[in-house]
C-alpha positions in Angstrom: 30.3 -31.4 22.5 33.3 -30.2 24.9 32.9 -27.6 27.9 29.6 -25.5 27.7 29.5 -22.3 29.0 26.3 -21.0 27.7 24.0 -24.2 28.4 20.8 -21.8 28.1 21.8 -20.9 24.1 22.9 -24.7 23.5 19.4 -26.3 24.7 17.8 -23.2 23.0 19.6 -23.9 19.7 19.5 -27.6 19.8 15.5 -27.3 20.3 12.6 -26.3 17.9 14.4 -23.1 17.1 17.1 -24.6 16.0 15.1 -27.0 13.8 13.2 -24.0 12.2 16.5 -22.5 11.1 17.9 -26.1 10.0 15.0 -26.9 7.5 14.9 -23.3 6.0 18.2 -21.9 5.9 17.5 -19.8 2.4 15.4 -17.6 3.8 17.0 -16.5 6.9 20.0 -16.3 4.1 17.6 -14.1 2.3 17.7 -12.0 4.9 21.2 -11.8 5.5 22.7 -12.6 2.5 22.7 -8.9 0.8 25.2 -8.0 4.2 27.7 -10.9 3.1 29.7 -8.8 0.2 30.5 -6.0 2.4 31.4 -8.3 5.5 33.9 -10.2 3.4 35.2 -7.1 2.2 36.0 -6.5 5.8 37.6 -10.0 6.1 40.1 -9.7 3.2 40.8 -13.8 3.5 43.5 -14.9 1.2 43.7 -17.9 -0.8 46.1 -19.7 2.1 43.6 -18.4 4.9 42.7 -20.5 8.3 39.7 -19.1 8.7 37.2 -19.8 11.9 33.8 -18.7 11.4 32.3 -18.3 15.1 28.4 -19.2 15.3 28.2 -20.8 11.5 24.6 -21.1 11.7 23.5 -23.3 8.4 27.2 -22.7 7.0 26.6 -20.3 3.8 29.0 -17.9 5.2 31.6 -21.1 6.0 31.0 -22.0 2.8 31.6 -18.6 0.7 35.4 -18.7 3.1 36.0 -22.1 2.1 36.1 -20.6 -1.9 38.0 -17.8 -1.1 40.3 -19.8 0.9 40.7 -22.3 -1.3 44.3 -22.8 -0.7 43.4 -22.9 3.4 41.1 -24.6 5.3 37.3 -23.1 6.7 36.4 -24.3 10.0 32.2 -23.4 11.4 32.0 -24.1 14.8 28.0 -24.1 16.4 25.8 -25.1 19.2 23.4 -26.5 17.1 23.5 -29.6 16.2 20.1 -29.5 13.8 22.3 -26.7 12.0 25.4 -28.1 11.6 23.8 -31.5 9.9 22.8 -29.2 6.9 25.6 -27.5 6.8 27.6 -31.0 6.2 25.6 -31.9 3.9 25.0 -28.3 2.2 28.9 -28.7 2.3 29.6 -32.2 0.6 26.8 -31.4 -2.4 28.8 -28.1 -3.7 32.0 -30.3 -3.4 34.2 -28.7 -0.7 36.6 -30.5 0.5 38.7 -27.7 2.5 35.9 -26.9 5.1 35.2 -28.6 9.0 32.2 -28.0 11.0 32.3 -28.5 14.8 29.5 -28.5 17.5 30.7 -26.9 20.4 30.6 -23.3 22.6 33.0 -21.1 21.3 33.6 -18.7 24.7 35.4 -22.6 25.9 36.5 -24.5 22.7 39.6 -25.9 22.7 41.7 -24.1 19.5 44.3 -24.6 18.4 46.4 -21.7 20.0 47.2 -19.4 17.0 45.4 -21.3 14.4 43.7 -19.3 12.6 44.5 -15.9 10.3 41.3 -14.8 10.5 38.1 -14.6 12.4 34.6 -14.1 10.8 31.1 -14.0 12.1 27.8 -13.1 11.1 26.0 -12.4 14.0 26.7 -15.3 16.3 28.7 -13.4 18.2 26.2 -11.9 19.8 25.3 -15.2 21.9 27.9 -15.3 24.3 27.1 -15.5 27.6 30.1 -13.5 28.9 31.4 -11.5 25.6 34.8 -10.5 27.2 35.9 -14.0 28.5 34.7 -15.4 25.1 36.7 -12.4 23.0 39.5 -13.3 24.9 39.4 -16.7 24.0 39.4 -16.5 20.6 41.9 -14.1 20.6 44.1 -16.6 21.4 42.9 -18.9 18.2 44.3 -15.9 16.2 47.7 -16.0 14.8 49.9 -12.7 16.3 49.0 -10.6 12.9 45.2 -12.0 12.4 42.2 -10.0 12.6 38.3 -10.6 12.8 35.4 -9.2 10.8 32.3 -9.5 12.4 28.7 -8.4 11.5 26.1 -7.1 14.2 22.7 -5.8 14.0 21.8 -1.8 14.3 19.4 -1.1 16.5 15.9 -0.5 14.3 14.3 2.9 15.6 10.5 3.3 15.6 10.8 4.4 12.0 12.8 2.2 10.5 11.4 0.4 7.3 11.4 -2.8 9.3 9.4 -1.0 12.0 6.8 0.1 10.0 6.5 -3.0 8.1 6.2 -4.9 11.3 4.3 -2.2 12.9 1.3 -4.5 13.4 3.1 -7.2 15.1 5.3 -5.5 17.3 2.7 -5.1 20.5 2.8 -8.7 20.8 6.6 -9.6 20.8 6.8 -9.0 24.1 10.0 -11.4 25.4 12.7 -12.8 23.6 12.4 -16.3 22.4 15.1 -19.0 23.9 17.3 -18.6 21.1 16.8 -15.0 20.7 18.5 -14.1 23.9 21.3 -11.9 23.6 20.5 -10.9 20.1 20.5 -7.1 21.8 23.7 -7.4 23.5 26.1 -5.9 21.2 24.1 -2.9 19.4 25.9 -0.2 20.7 29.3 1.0 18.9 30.9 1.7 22.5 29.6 -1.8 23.8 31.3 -3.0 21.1 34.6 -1.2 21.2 34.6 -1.9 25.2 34.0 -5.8 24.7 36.5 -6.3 22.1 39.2 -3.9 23.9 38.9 -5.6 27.2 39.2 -8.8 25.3 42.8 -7.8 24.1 42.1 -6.4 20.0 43.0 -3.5 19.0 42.4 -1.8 15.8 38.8 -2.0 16.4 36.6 -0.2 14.0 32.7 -0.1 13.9 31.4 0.9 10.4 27.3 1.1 9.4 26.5 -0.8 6.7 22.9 -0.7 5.0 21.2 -3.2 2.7 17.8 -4.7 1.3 16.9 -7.9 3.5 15.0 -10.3 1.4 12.0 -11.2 3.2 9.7 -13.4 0.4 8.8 -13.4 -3.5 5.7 -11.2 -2.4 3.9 -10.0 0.5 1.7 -12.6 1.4 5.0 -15.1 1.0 7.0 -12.7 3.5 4.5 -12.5 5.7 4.2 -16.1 6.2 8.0 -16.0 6.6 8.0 -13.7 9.8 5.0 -15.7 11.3 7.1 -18.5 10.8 10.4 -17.1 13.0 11.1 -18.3 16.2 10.2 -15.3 18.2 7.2 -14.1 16.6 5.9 -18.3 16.9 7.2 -18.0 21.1 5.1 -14.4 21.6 2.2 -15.8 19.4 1.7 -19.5 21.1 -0.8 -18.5 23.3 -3.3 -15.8 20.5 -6.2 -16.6 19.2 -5.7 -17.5 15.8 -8.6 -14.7 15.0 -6.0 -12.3 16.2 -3.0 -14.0 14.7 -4.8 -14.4 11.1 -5.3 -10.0 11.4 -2.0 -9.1 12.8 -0.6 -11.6 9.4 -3.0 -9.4 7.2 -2.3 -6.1 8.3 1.6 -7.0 8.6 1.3 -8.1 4.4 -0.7 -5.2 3.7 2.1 -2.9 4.9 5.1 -4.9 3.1 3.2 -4.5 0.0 4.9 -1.0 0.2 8.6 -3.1 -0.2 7.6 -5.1 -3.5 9.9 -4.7 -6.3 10.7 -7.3 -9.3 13.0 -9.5 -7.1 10.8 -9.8 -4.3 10.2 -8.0 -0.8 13.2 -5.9 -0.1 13.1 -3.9 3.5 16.1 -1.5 3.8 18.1 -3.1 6.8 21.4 -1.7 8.7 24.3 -4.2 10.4 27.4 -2.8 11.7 30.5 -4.4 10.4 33.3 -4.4 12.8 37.1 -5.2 12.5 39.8 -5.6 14.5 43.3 -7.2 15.1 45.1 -9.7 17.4 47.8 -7.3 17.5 48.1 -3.6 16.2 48.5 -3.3 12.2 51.2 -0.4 12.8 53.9 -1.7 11.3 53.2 -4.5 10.2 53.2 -6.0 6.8 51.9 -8.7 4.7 49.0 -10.6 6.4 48.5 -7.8 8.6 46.5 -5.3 6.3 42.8 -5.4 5.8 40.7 -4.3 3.0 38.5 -1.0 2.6 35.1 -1.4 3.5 32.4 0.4 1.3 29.1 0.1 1.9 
């Protein structure tokens, strides 16, 4: 890897966590991957697209760029190493030959100065260790007319679908997990608007999104997934497995409620955010983006 500025989220990523994610990337896709229409939507990548997708994870986002930009090229960049080896190989066996993926801390990377037309992420974003220097990075990667799409989470009140779902759990997730760090940094619409401003965009727009977040084929199946994420594993190490084994029942019994024919589906909400290198007024061509309905 080159320059790291974040070397908490690197060792964090490159560690168990990062494992976890590595060796089961369709369900935390699962969980995700109902968000993906409506943030590509937001994208609007053409066929001839550079596209950089910032914190690729697994890659299934890199992936569904390198299709629509099938004329252009797809590069993922990632800390995690662990990640970034399935998302090679996820890569090579559906046959794309017009995608890259490189380890490294995007805040720091050495772009290419202007090369990329557009800038994507699904949540990585969140990650940086100082949002404004890394925003105004990457602004630079952008050609004069290219824009970003990002997705970020909405902060889940105390009645939220999740919450209740989750209700049973929540008095023992206490601190974040190494890799969760930061996942609450950018919740807030005016955060948002304030990073990305002071990092030199304009045209920034923060539109809610909701969606059904694939948990598991069933309750029990669910269950096990969210006993099985990073943070809920950290806050847990040190429970009695008496008292993990009834939190896990009473946290199935309550997605029973989210059932349906394609499996456990809890209403979720992501805000999907947009903005340009430089201001669309005016321009023409590459500058427009699409319409987002959600």
């Amino acid at each position: 890897m080159n320059t790291i500025a974040n070397r908490q989220q690197a060792e964090a990523w490159n560690d168990w966590e990062g494992v976890l994610w590595a060796e089961q990337p369709e369900r935390y896709n699962g969980m995700m991957g109902a968000f993906n229409a409506p943030l590509f939507a937001a994208a609007g990548i053409a066929a001839a697209d550079r596209v950089l997708d910032v914190g690729c994870g697994t890659g299934q986002t890199t992936r569904l760029a390198a299709r629509q930009a099938r004329d252009g090229h797809v590069v993922g960049i990632d800390l995690s190493a662990p990640m970034l080896e399935r998302a090679r190989r996820d890569a090579a066996t559906e046959g794309l030959d017009n995608v890259t993926f490189e380890q490294g801390d995007a805040q720091v990377h050495p772009f290419p100065d202007g090369g990329f037309d557009v800038l994507i992420s699904r949540g990585g974003v969140m990650f940086f260790a100082d949002h404004i220097a890394a925003f105004t990075h990457l602004r630079h990667a952008l050609v004069p007319d290219g824009r970003l799409a990002l997705l970020g989470p909405q902060p889940a009140g105390p009645d939220s679908a999740y919450a209740r779902a989750t209700a049973a759990l929540t008095p023992f997730l206490r601190e974040a997990s190494p890799a969760s760090r930061g996942m609450g940094s950018l919740l807030d619409p005016g955060r948002i608007r304030h990073v990305l401003a002071a990092g030199g965009f304009t045209d920034i727009e923060v539109v809610p999104c909701e969606a059904p977040m694939t948990l598991g084929a069933d309750a029990a199946d669910a269950a096990n997934f969210l006993f099985s994420m990073g943070p809920t594993r950290y806050n847990l190490r040190d429970v009695a497995p008496a008292t993990v084994a009834r939190v896990r029942a009473e946290v199935r019994d309550a997605l029973v409620e989210f059932e349906t024919a394609d499996g456990v589906r809890v209403p979720g909400g992501v805000w999907i955010v947009t903005a340009a290198r430089e201001s669309r007024k005016g321009a023409s061509g590459r500058g427009s983006h699409l319409p987002l309905s959600a």
